[in-house]
C-alpha positions in Angstrom: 10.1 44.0 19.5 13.3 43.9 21.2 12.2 41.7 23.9 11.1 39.1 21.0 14.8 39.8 19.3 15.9 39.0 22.7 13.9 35.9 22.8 15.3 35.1 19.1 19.1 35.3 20.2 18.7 33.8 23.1 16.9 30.2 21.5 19.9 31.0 18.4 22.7 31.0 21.1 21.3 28.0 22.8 21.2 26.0 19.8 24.3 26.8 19.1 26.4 25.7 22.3 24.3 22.2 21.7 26.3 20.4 19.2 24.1 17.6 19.1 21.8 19.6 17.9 23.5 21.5 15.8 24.7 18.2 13.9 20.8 17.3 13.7 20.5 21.0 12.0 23.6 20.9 9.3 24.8 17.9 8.8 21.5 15.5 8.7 20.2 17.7 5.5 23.4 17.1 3.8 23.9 13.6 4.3 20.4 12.6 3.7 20.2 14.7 0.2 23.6 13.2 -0.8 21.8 9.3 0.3 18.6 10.2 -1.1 19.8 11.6 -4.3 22.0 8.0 -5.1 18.8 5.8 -3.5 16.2 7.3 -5.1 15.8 6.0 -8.6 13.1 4.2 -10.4 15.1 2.8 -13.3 15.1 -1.2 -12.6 17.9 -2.7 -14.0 20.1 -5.4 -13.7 16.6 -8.1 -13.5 17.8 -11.7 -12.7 16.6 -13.7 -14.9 16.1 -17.6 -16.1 15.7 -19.0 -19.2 14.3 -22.5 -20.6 14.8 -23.0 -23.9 12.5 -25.6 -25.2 13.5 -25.2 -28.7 17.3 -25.0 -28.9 17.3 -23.2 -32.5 18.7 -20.1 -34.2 16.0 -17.9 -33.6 15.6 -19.3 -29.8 19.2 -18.4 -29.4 18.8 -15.3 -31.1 15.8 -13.6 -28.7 17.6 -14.8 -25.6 20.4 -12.9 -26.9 18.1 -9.6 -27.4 17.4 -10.1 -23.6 20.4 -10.6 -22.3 22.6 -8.1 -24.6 20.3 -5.0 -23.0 20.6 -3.5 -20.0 17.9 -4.6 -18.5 18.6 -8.2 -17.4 20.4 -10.6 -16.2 20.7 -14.5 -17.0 21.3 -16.2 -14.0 21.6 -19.6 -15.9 19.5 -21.9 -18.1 16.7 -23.7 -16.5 16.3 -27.2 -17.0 12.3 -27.3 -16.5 9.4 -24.6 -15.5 9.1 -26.2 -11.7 12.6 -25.0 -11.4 11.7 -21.5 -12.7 8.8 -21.3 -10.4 11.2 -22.4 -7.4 13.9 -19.8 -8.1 10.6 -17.3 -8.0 9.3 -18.4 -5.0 13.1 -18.2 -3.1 13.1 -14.5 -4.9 16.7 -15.8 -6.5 15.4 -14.4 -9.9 12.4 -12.1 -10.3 11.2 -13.3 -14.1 11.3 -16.5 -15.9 11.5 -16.4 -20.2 10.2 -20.2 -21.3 10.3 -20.5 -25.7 8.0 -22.7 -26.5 8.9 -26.1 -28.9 9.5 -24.9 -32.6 9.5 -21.7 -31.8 11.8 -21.3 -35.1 9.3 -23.0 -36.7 6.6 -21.5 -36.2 7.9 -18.0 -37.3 8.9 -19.3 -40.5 5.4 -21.1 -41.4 3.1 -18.1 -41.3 2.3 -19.0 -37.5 3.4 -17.1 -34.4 6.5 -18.2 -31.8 5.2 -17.8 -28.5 7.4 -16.8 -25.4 5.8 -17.4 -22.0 7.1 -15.0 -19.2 6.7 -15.8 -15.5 7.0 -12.7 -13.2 7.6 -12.2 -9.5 4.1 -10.4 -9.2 5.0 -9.3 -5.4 6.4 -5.8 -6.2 4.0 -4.9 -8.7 5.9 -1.3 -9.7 9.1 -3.8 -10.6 6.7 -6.5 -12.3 5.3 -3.5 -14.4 8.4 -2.2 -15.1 9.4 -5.8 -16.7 6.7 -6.7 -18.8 7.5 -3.1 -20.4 11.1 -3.9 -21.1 10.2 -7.5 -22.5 7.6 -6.0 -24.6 9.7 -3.3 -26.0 12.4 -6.1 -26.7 9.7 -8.3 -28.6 8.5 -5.3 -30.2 12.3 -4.4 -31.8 12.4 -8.0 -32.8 9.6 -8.5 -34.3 10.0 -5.8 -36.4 13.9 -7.0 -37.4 12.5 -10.1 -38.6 9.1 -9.1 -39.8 11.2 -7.2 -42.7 13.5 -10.0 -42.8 10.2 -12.6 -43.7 7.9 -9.7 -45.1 7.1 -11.7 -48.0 5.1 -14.5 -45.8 2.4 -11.6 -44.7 3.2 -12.4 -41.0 2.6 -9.6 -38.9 3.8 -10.8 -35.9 6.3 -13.2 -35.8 7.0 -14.1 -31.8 3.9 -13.3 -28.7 4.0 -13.0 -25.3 2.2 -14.8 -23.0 2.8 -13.6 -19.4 2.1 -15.0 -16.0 2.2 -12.7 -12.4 2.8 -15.5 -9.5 1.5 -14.2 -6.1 -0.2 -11.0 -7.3 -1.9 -11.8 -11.7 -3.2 -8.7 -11.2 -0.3 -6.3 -10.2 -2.5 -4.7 -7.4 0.1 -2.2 -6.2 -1.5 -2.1 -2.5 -0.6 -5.8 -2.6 3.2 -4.8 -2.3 2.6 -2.1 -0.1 0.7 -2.8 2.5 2.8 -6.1 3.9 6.0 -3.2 3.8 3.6 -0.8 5.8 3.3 -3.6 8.1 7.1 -3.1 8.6 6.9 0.3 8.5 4.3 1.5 11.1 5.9 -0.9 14.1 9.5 0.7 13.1 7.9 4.4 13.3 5.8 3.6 16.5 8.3 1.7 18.4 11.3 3.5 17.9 9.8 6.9 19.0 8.4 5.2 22.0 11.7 3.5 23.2 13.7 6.6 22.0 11.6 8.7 24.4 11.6 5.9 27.4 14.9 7.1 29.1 14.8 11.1 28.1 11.6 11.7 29.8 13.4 9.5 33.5 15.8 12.3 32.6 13.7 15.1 32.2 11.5 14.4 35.3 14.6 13.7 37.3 13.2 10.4 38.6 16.3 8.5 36.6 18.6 8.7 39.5 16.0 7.2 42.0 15.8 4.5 39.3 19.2 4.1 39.1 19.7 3.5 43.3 16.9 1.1 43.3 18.2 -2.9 43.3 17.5 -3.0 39.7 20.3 -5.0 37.9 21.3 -3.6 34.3 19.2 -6.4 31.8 16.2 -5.9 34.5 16.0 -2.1 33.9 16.2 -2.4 29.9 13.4 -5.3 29.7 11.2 -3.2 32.3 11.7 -0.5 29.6 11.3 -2.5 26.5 8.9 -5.1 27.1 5.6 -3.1 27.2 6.6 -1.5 23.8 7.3 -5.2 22.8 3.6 -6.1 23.5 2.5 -3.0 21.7 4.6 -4.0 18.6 2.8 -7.2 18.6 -0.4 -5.4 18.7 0.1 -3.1 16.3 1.4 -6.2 13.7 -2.1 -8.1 14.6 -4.1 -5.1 14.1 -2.1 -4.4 10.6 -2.1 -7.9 9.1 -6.1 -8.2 10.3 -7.2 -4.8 8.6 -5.0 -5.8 5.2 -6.5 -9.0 5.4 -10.3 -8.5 5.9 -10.6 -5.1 4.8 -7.9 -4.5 1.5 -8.4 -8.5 0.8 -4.7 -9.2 0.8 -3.9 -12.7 1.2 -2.5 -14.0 4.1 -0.5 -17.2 2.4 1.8 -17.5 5.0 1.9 -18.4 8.7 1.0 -16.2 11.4 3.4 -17.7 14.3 6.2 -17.5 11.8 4.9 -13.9 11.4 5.2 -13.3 15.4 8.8 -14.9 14.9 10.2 -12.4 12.5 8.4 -10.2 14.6 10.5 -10.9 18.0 13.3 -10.7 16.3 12.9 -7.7 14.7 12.0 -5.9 18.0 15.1 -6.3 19.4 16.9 -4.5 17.0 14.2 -1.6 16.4 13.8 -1.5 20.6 17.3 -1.6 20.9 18.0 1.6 18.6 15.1 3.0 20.2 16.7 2.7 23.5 20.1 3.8 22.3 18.7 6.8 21.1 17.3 7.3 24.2 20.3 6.7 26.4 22.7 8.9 24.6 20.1 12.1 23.8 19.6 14.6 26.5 15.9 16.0 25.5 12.8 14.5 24.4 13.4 17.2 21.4 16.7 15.4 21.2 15.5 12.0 20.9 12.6 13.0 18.4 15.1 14.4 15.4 17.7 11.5 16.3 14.8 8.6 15.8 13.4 10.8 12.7 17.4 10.5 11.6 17.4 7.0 11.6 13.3 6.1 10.8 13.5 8.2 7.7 16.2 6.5 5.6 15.8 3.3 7.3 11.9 3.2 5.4 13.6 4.7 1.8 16.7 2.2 2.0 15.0 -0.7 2.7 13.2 -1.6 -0.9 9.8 -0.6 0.3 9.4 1.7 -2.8 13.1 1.5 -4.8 14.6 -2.1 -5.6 17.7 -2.3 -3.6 19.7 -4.1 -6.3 19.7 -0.4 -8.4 21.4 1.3 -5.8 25.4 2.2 -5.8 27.3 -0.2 -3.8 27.6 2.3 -0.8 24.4 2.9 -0.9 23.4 -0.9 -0.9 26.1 -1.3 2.3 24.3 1.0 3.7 20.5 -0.8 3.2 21.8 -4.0 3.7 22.6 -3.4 7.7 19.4 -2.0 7.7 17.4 -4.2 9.9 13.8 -3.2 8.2 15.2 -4.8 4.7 15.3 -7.9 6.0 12.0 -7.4 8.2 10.6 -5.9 4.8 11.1 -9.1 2.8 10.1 -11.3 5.2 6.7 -9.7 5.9 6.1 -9.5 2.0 7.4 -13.2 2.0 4.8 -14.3 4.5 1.8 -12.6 3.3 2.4 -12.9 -0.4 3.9 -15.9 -0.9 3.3 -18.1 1.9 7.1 -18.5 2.0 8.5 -20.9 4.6 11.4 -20.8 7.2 13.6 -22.7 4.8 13.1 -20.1 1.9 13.5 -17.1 4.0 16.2 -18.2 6.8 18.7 -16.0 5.0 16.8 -13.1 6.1 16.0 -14.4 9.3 19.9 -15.3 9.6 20.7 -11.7 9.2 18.1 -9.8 10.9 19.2 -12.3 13.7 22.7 -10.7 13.4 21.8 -6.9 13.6 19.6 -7.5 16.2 21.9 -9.0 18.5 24.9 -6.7 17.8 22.4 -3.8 18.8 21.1 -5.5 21.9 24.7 -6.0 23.2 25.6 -2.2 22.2 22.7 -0.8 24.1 24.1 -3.2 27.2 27.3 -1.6 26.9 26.0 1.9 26.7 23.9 1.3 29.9 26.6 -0.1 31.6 28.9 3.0 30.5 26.1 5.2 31.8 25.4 3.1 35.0 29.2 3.4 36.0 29.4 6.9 35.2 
């Protein structure tokens, strides 16, 4: 026993003059339960919205009120026809469309129903569920206002709801997660394999024969990164093929544009990969750091919780995430068969983070080279 105790105090004290790892130990819990308990919330709120009201009346003017005064949504602005609805869906400005049908005033007062059509953004299916229940609970209260208010016409019902789910009718939930898996499994896979790339040079002392070799700087990191590049593009392949053929997820998009966001998005999850790796001293190390970063990288960047519900810091914080962007886009492609011009936003901003990270992990390696 007192050699174990031994044992004990001797892995305590080493922990303890690491403060690296100590940091890893305290301070990662804290700040990730602080995140986490801001991030994590299932209440959707705030829904953009469009309207196009057909029959300018009263009781048109009325419902669209009952939306719009809950908490729930937000009208972006009055559409002008349902092609422009369905645009603003595909572009993912607006993630439901309200259409009232002609007399809709009308028909509530003539023993006949007033029908509502709602068009949802079917690609996040938890959302899309979540909307249909606030619309219907809004009909519901409605109805029931002005079914006392008209009692004496025996209508039961006074306004329906027709509803429409563009890119997934069904609301298959595997439909929104599997493109973000996608995402998710090259993030995991790569960064732990670039994070360990430099650490285990360290560890078998073979870094400082590297290091005397004529290797220039950018030929040492793309001898590093490249072979995890091809596997990323592998793994992607293997992915989109298995949700394809085997979960019968439709692949609307294209696959070259796929490959595009792809490239892109390896240089920022390589990059961190290889920062990690450059400024960790252990392969233990460089594990906790890439499960630091992985972790709240896959919670932050709307795979499960909308984005747009999140505190403002919270939402600074997700939106230099580089997987939100990589996230939409791979949901864009497969789901909607969403072009470059609908998605360049993304593609503009993942574009950004990447390269700021690529010239970070230069200058890191260059610190490290001349030191």
């Amino acid at each position: 026993m007192q050699r174990i105790f031994a044992m004990i105090k001797k892995e305590f004290i080493q922990l303890w003059r690491d403060p690296r790892m100590l940091v890893i130990i305290f301070f990662i819990p804290v700040f990730q339960s602080i995140i986490f308990g801001y991030a994590i919330n299932t209440d959707i709120r705030d829904i953009k919205i469009s309207v196009l009201d057909l029959d300018k009346t009263v009781e048109s003017q009325n419902i669209i009120q009952k939306f719009t005064s809950s908490r729930y949504f937000i009208n972006t602005g009055y559409a002008e026809n349902i092609s422009q609805i369905e645009n603003n869906i595909q572009k993912g400005t607006i993630r439901a469309g309200i259409i009232i049908e002609n007399n809709f005033e009308k028909n509530i007062y003539s023993n006949n129903t007033g029908k509502i059509q709602i068009l949802i953004d079917g690609t996040d299916s938890n959302t899309a569920s979540y909307i249909l229940k606030y619309i219907q609970e809004i009909v519901k209260n409605f109805n029931i206002d002005k079914g006392s208010e008209i009692k004496a016409t025996k209508i039961t019902m006074p306004v329906s709801v027709e509803t429409s789910a563009f890119f997934n009718p069904n609301l298959y939930s595997n439909y929104f997660f599997i493109p973000g898996v996608l995402a998710m499994i090259v993030t995991v896979v790569l960064i732990l394999l670039s994070a360990m790339a430099i650490v285990r040079e360290k560890e078998a002392g073979t870094i400082e024969q590297i290091m005397v070799t004529p290797l220039k700087n950018y030929e040492f990191i793309l001898g590093k990164t490249i072979p995890f590049a091809l596997i990323g593009f592998i793994d992607v392949t293997i992915i989109a093929l298995v949700a394809n053929l085997h979960f019968k997820i439709p692949f609307e998009g294209s696959f070259f544009l796929l490959y595009f966001a792809t490239a892109i998005y390896l240089l920022a999850v390589l990059s961190i990969g290889f920062l990690i790796s450059t400024v960790s001293s252990t392969q233990q190390q460089a594990m906790m750091t890439s499960f630091f970063f992985v972790f709240p990288a896959m919670l932050l960047s709307g795979f499960v919780f909308p984005i747009a519900n999140m505190p403002l810091l919270i939402k600074i914080i997700a939106y230099v995430n580089p997987l939100t962007y990589f996230m939409r886009i791979s949901r864009g492609i497969f789901l909607k068969g969403a072009d470059f011009s609908i998605l360049s936003q993304d593609f503009l901003y993942l574009s950004i983070i990447s390269v700021i990270t690529v010239f970070i992990v230069i200058f890191k390696n260059r610190q490290r080279i001349s030191h």
